[in-house]
C-alpha positions, 0 to 999 in steps of 0.5 A: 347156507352152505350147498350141502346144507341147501341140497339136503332141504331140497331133499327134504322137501322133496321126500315131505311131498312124497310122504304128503301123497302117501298119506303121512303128515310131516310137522316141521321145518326141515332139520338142519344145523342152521335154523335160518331157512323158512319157516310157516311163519316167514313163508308167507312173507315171501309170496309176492302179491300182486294188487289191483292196477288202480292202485297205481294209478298215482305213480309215475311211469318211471316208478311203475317201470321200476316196481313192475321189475322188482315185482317180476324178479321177486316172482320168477324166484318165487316160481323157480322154487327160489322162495318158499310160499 
């Protein structure tokens, strides 16, 4: 996705936030020539999700270094506004 393109969703979820306080329901993704940006479907997906520490418990400390890297860069996109949830 181009920048143009990009500024324009962000545009358009900033009014969509707006009209939400106003009362008004917009439906929808954002209109935009490419369809590739998220969706209600796919948003869902994004969310990264954090389970029960026991669960790993049978990894080694190595791959828990390594999962705990990739699960705190998936959450500061997510809480940067990067991805969509």
């Amino acid at each position: 996705m181009g920048l143009y393109e990009e500024i324009q969703r962000l545009k358009y979820e900033e009014l969509k936030i707006q009209a939400a306080l106003h009362g008004a329901k917009i439906q929808g993704p954002a209109p935009m020539s490419d369809s590739s940006g998220p969706t209600e479907d796919n948003r869902s997906q994004d969310i990264p999700v954090f389970k029960d520490p026991s669960e790993y418990d049978h990894l080694s400390d190595e791959e828990k270094n390594t999962l705990t890297d990739k699960m705190m860069a998936q959450h500061k996109m997510w809480s940067s506004g990067r991805l969509k949830g």
